[in-house]
Phi, psi and omega in degrees: 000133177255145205327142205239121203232145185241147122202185182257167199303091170340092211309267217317359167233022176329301239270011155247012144283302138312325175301322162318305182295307201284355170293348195243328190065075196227134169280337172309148179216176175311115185241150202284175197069343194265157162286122235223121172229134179220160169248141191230151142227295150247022180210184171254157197213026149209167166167150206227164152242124191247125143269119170287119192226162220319072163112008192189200221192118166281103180245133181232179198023047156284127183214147167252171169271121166315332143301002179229001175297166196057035180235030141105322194311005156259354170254345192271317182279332212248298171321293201313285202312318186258005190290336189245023188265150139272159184074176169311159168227101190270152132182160181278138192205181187270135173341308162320329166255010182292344168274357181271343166283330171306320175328311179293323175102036147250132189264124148351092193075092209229141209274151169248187171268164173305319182304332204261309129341299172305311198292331165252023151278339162267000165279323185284339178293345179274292187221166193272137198212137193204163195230142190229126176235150173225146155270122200221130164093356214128105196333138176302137155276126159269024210275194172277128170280000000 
């Protein structure tokens, strides 16, 4: 298997990070502000979004290349991405991945901030959905944004 490279993305190459998404045909894309992370070996075959939201980091669009799942790189990508954050780590996944996120050292129904609740109660009215969290650095806020 060859070597597997973790790192975030330079703004000057966001734009293969979308290309990566519409290449999978994932409506997710690259969001500005956010810390942009991909696992590459000669191409890119993985990639996340680290957001900042209220006191902690939204990680949102991880998607792998389907040819390359079960080979550890989404949790090898997600470790390399949050290994230096303080604070909380939020996300939202399908019912269905909460055990590979427990894997991980995020727990299941996590107090959110208000923003971070409204936004997954208008996800949730769509498709089943659920919110997961870790704590880094210091107890999860629950607070009011």
């Amino acid at each position: 298997m060859p070597d597997t490279q973790y790192a975030m993305l330079a703004e000057p190459l966001w734009p293969l990070m979308n290309k990566f998404y519409r290449s999978h045909q994932s409506s997710m894309k690259a969001v500005r502000g956010a810390q942009l992370w991909v696992a590459r070996r000669e191409q890119v075959i993985g990639a996340l979004c680290l957001r900042p939201v209220a006191g902690g980091h939204w990680l949102t669009g991880l998607l792998v290349d389907p040819g390359c799942r079960k080979q550890g790189i989404a949790g090898a990508l997600i470790a390399e991405a949050i290994k230096d954050l303080q604070g909380p780590v939020w996300l939202f996944c399908h019912p269905d991945l909460r055990e590979f996120y427990e894997r991980r050292g995020f727990t299941f129904d996590p107090a959110l901030p208000y923003a971070m609740a409204e936004r997954l109660s208008r996800y949730a009215r769509s498709k089943p959905m659920i919110a997961m969290g870790l704590c880094r650095g210091g107890p999860a806020r629950d607070g009011v944004e």
